[in-house]
PDB file of N, CA, C and O in Angstrom:
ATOM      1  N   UNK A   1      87.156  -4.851 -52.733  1.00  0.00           N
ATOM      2  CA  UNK A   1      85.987  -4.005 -52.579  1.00  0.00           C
ATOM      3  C   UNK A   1      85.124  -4.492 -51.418  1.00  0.00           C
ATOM      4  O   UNK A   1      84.296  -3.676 -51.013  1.00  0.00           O
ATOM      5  N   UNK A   2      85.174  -5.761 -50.769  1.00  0.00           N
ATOM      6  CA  UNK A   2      84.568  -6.457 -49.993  1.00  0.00           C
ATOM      7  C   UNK A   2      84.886  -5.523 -48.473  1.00  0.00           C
ATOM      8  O   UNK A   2      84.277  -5.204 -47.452  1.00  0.00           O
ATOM      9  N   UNK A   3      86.068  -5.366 -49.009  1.00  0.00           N
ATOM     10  CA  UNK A   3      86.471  -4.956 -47.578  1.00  0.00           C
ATOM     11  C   UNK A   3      85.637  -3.208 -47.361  1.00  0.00           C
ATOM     12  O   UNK A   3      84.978  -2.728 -46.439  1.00  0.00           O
ATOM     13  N   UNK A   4      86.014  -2.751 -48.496  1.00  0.00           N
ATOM     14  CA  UNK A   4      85.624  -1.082 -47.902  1.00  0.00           C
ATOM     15  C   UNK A   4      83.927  -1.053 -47.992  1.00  0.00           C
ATOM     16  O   UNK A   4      83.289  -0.172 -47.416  1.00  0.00           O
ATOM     17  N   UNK A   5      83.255  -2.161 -48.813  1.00  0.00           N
ATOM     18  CA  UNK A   5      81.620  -2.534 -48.416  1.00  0.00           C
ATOM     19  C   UNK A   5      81.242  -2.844 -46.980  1.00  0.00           C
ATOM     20  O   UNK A   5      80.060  -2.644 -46.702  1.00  0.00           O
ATOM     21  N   UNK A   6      81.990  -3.272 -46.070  1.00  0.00           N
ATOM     22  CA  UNK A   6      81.875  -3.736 -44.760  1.00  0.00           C
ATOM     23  C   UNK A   6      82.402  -2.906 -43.989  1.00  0.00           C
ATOM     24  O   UNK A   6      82.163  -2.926 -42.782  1.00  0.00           O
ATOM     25  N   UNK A   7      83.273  -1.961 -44.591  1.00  0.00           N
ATOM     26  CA  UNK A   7      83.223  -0.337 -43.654  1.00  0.00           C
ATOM     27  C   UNK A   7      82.490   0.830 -43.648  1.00  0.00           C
ATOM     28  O   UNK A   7      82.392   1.753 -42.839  1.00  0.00           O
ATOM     29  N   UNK A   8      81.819   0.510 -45.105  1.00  0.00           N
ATOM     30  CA  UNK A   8      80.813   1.429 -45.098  1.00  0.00           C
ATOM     31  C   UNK A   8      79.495   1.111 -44.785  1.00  0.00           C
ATOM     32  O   UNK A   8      78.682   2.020 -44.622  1.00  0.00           O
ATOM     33  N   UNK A   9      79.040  -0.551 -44.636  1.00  0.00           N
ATOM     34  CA  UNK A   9      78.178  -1.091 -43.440  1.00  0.00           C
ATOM     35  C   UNK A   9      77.870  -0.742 -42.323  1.00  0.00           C
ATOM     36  O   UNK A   9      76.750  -0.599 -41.831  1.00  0.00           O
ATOM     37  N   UNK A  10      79.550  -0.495 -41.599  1.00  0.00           N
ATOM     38  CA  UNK A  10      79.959  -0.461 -40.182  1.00  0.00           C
ATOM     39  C   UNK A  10      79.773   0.964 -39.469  1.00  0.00           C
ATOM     40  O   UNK A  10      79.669   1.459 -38.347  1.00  0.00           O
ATOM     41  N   UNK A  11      79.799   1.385 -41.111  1.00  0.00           N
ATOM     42  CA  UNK A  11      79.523   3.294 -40.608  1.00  0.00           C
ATOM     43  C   UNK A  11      78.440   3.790 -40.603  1.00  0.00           C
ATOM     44  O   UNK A  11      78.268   4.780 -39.892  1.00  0.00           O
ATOM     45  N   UNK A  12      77.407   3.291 -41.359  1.00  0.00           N
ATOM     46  CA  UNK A  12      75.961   3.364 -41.133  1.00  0.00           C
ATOM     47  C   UNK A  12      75.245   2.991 -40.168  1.00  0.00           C
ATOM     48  O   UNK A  12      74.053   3.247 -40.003  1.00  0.00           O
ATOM     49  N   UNK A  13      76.343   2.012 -39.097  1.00  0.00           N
ATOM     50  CA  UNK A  13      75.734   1.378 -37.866  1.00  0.00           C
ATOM     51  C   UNK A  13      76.089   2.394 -36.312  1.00  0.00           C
ATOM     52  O   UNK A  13      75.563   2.612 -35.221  1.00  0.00           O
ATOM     53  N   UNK A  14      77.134   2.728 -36.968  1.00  0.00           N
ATOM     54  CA  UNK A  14      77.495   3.653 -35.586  1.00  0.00           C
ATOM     55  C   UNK A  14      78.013   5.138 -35.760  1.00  0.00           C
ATOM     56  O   UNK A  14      78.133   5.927 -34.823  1.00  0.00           O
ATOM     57  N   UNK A  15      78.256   5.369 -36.866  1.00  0.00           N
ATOM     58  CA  UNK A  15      78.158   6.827 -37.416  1.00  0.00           C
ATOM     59  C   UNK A  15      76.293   7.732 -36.902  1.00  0.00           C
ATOM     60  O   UNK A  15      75.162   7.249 -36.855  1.00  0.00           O
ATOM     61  N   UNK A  16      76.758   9.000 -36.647  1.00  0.00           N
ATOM     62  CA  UNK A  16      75.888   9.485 -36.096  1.00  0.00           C
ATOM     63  C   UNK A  16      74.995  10.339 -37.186  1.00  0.00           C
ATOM     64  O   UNK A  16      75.800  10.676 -38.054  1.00  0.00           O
ATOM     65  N   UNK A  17      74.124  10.671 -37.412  1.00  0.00           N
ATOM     66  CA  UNK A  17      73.555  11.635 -38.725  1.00  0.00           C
ATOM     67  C   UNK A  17      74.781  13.306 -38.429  1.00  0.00           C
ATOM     68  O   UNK A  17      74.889  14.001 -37.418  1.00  0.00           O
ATOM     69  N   UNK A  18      75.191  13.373 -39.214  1.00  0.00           N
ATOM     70  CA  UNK A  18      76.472  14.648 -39.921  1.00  0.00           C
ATOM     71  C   UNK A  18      77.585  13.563 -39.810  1.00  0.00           C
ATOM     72  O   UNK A  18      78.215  13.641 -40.865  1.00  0.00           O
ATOM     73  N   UNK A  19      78.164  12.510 -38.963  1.00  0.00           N
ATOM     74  CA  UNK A  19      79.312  12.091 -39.008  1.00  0.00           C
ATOM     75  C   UNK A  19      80.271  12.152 -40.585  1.00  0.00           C
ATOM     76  O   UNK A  19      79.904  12.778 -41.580  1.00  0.00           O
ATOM     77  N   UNK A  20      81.686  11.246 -40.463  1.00  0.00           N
ATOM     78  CA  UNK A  20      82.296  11.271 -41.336  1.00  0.00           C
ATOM     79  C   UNK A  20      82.735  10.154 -41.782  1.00  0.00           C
ATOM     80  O   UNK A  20      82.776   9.147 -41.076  1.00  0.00           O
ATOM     81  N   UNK A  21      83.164  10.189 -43.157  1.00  0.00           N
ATOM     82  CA  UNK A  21      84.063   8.705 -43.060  1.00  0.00           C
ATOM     83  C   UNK A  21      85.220   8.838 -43.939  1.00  0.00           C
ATOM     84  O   UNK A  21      85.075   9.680 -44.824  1.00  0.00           O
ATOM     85  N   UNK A  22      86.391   8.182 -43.912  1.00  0.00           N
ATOM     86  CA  UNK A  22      87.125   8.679 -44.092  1.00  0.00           C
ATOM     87  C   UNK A  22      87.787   6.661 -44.705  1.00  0.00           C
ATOM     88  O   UNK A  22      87.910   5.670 -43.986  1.00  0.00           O
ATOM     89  N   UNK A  23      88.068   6.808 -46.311  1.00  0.00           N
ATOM     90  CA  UNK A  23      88.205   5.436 -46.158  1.00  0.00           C
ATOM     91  C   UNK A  23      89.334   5.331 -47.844  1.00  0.00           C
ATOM     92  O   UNK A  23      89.070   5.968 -48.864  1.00  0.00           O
ATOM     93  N   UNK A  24      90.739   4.208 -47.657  1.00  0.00           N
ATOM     94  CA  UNK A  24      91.648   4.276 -48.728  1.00  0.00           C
ATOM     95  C   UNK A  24      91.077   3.230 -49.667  1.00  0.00           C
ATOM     96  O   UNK A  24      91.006   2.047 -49.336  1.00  0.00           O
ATOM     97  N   UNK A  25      90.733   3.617 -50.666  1.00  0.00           N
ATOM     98  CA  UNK A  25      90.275   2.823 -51.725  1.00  0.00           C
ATOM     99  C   UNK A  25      90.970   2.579 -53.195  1.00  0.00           C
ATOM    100  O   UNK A  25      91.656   3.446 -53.737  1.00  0.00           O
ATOM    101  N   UNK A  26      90.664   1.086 -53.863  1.00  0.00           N
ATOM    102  CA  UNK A  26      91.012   0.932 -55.046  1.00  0.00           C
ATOM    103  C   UNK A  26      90.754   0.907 -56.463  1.00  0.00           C
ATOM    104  O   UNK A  26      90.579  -0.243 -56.866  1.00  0.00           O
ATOM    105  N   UNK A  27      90.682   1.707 -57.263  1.00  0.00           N
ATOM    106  CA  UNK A  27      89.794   1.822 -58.510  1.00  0.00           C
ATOM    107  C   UNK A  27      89.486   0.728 -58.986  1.00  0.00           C
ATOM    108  O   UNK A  27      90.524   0.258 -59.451  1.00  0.00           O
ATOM    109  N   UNK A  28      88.695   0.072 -59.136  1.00  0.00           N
ATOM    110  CA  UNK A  28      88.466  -1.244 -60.016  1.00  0.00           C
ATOM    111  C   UNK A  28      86.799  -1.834 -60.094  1.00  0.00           C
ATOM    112  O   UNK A  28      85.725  -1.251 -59.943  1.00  0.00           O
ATOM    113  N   UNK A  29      87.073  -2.953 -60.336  1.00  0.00           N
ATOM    114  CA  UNK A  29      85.591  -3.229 -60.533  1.00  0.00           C
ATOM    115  C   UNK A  29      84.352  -3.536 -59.568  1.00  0.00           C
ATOM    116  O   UNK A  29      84.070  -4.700 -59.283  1.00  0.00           O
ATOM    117  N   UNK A  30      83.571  -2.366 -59.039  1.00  0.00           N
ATOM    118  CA  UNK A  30      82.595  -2.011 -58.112  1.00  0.00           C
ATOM    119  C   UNK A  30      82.796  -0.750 -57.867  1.00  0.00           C
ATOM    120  O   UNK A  30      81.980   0.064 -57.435  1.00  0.00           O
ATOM    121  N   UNK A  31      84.224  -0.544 -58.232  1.00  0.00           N
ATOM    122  CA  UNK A  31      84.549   1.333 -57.642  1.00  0.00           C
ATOM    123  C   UNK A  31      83.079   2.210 -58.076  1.00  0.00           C
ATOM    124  O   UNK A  31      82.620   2.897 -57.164  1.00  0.00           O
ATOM    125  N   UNK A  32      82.294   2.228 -59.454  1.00  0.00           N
ATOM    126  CA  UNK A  32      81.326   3.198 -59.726  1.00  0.00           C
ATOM    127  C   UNK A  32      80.134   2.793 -58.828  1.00  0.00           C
ATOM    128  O   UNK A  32      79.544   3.653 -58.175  1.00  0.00           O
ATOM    129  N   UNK A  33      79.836   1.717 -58.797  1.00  0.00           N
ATOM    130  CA  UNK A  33      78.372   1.024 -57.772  1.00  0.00           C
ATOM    131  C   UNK A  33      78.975   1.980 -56.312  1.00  0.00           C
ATOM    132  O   UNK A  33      78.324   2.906 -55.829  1.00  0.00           O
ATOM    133  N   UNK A  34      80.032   1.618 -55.895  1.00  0.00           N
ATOM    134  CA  UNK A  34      80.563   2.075 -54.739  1.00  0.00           C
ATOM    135  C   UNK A  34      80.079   3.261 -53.872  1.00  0.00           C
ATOM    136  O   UNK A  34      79.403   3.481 -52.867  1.00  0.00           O
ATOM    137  N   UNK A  35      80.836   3.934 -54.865  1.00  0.00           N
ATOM    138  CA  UNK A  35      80.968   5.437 -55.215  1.00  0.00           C
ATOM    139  C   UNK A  35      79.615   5.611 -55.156  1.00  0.00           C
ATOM    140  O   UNK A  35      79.223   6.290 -54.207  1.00  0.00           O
ATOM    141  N   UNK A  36      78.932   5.255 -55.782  1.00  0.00           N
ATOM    142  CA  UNK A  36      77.055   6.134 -55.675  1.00  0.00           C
ATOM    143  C   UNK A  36      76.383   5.740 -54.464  1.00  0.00           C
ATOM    144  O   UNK A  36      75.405   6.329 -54.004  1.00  0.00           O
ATOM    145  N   UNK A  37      76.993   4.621 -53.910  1.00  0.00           N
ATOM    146  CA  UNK A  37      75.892   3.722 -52.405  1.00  0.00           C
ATOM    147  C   UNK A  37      76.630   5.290 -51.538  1.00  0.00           C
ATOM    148  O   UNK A  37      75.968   6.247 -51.137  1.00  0.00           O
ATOM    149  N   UNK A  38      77.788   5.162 -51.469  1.00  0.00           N
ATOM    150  CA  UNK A  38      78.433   6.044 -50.658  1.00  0.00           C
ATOM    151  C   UNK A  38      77.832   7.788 -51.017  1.00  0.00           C
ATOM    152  O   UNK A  38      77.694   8.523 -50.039  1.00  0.00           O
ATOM    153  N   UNK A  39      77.533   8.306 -52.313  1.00  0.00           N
ATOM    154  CA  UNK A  39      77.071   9.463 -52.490  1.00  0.00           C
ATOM    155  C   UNK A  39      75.586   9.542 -51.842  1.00  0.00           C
ATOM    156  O   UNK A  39      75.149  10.633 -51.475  1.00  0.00           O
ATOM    157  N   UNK A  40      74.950   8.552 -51.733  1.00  0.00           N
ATOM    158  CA  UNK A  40      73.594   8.530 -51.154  1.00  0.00           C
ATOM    159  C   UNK A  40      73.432   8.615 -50.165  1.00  0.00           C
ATOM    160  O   UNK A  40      72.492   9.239 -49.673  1.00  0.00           O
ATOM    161  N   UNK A  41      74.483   7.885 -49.412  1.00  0.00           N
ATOM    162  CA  UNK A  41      74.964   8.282 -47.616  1.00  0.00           C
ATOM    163  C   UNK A  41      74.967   9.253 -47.308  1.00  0.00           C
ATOM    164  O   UNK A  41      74.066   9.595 -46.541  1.00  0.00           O
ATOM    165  N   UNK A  42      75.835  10.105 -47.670  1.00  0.00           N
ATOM    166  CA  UNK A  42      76.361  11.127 -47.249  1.00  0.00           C
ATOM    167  C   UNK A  42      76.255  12.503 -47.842  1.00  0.00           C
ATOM    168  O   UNK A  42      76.044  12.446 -49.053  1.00  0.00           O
ATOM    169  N   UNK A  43      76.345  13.849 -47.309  1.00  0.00           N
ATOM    170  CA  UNK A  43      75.891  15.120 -48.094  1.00  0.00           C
ATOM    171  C   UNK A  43      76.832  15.216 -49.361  1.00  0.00           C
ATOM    172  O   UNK A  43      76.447  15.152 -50.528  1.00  0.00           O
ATOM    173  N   UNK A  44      78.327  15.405 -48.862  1.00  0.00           N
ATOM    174  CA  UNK A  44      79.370  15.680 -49.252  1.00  0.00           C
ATOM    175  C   UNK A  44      80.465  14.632 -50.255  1.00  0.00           C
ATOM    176  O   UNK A  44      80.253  13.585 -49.643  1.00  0.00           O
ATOM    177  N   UNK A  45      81.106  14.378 -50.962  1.00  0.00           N
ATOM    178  CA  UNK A  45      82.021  13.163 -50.925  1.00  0.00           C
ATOM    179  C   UNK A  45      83.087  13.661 -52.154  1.00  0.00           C
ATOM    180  O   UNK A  45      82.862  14.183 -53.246  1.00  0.00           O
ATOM    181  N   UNK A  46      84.178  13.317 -51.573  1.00  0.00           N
ATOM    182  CA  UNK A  46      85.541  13.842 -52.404  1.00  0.00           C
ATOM    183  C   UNK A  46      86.298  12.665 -51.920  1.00  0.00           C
ATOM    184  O   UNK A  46      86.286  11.922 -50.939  1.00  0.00           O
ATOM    185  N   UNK A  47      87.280  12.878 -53.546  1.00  0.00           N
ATOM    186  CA  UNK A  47      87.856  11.952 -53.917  1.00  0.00           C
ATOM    187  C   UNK A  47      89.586  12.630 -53.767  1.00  0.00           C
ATOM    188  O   UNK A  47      89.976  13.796 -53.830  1.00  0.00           O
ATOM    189  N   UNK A  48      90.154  11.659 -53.602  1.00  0.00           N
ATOM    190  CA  UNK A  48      91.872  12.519 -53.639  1.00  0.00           C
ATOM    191  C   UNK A  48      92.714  11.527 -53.806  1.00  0.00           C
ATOM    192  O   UNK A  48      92.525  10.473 -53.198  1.00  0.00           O
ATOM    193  N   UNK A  49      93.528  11.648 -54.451  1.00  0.00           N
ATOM    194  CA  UNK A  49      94.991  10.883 -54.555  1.00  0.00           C
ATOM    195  C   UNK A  49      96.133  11.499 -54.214  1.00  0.00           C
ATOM    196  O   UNK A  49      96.459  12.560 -54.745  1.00  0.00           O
ATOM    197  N   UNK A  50      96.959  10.819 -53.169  1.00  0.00           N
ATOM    198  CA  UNK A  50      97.846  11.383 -52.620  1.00  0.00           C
ATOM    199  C   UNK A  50      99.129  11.626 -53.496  1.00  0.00           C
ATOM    200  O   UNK A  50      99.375  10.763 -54.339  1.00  0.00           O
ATOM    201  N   UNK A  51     100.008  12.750 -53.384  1.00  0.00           N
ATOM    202  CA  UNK A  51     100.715  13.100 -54.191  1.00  0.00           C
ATOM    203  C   UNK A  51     101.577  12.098 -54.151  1.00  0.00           C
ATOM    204  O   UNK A  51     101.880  11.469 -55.165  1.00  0.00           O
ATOM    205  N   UNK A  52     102.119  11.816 -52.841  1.00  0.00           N
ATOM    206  CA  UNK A  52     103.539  10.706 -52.832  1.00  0.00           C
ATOM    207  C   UNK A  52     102.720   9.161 -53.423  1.00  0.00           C
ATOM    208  O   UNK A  52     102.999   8.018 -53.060  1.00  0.00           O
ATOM    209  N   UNK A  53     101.695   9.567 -54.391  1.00  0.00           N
ATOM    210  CA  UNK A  53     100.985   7.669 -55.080  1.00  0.00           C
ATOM    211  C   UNK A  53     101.751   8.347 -56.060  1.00  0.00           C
ATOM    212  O   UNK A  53     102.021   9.544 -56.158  1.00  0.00           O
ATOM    213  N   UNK A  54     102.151   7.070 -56.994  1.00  0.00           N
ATOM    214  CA  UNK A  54     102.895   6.558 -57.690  1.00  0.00           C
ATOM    215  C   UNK A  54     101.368   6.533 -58.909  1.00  0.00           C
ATOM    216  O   UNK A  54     100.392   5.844 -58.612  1.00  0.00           O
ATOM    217  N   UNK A  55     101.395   7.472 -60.390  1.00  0.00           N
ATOM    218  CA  UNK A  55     100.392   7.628 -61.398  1.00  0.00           C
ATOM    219  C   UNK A  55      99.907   6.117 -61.538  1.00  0.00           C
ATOM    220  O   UNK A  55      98.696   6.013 -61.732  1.00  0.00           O
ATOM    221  N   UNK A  56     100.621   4.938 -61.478  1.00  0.00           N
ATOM    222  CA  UNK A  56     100.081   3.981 -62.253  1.00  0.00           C
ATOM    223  C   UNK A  56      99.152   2.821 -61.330  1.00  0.00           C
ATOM    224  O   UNK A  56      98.523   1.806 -61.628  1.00  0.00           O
ATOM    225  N   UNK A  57      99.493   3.713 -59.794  1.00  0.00           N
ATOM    226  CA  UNK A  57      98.567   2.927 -58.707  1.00  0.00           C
ATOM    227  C   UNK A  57      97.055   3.474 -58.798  1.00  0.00           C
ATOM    228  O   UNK A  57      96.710   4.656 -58.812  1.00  0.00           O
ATOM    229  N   UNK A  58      96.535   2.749 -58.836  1.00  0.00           N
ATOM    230  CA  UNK A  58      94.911   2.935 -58.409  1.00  0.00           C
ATOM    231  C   UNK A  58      94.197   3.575 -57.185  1.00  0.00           C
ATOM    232  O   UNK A  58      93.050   4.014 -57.111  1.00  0.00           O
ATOM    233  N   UNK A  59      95.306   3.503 -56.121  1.00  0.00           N
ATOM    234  CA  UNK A  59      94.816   4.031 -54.612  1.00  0.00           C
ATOM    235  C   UNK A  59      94.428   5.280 -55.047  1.00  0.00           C
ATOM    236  O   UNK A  59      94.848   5.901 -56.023  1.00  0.00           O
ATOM    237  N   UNK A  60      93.400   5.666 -54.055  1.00  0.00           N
ATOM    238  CA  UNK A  60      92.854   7.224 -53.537  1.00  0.00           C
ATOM    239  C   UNK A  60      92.042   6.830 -52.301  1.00  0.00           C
ATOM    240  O   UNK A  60      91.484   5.786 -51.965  1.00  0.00           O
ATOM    241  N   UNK A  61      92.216   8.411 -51.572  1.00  0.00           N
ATOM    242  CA  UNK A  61      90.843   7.822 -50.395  1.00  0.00           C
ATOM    243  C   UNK A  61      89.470   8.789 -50.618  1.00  0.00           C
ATOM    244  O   UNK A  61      89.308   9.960 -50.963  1.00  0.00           O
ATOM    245  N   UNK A  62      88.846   8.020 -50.354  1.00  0.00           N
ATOM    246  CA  UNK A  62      87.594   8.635 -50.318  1.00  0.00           C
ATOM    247  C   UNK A  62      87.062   9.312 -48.887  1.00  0.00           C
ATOM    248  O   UNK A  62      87.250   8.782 -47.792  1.00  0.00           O
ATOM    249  N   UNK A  63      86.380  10.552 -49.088  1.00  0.00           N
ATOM    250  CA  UNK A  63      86.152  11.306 -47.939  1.00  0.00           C
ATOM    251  C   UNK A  63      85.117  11.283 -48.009  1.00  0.00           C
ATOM    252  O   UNK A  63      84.901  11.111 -49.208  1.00  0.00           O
ATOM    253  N   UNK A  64      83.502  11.387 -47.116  1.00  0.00           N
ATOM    254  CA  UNK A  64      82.634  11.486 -47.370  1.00  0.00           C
ATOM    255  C   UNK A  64      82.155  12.100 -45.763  1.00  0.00           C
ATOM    256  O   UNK A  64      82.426  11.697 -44.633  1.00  0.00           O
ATOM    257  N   UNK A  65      81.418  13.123 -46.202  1.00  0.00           N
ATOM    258  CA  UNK A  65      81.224  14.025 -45.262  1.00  0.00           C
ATOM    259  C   UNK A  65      79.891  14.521 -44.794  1.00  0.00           C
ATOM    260  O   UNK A  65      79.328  14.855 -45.836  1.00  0.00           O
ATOM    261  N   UNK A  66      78.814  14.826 -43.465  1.00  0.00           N
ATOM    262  CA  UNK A  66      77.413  14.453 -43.343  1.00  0.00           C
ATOM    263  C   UNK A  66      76.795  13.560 -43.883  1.00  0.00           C
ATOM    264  O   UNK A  66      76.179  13.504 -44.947  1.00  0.00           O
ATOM    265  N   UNK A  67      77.121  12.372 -42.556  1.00  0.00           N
ATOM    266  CA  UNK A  67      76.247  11.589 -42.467  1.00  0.00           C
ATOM    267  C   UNK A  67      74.663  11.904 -42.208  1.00  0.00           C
ATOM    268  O   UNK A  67      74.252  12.663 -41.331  1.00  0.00           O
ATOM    269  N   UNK A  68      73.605  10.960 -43.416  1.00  0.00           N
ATOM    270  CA  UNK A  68      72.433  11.160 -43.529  1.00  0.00           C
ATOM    271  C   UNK A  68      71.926  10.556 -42.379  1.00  0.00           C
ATOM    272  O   UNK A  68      71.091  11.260 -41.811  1.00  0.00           O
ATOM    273  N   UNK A  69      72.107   9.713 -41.962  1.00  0.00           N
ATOM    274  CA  UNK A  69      71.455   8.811 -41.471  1.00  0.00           C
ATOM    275  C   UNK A  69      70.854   7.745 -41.861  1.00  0.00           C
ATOM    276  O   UNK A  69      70.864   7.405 -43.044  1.00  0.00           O
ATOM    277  N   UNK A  70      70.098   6.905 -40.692  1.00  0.00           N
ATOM    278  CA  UNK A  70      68.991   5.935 -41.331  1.00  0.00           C
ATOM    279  C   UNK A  70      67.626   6.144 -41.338  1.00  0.00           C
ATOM    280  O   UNK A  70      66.878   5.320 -41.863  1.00  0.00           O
TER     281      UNK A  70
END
């Protein structure tokens, strides 16, 4: 989770107000804290799991769409 916290740092720094982000994530423990820092960012935010994932993997990516700004 460390890691996709420091991309969504990185996107608040140079993402423009409407930008996007576009990021593969793992369900587990921080996923809900996550998930809401990131809903506050942004207008939009959807979740998807790719068909070729395998049910018992955790991956999905998260989309999050208009950037608010700072």
């Amino acid at each position: 989770m460390y890691l996709c916290e420091l991309a969504l740092d990185l996107a608040g720094r140079v993402l423009l107000p409407g930008g996007d982000f576009l990021i593969k994530i793992f369900q587990g423990e921080g996923f809900d804290a996550y998930h809401k820092q990131v809903r506050e960012t942004f207008d939009k935010v959807q979740m998807r799991k790719p068909l070729s994932s395998r049910d018992r993997l955790r991956e999905q990516y998260l989309l999050a769409r208009g950037f608010r700004g700072a």
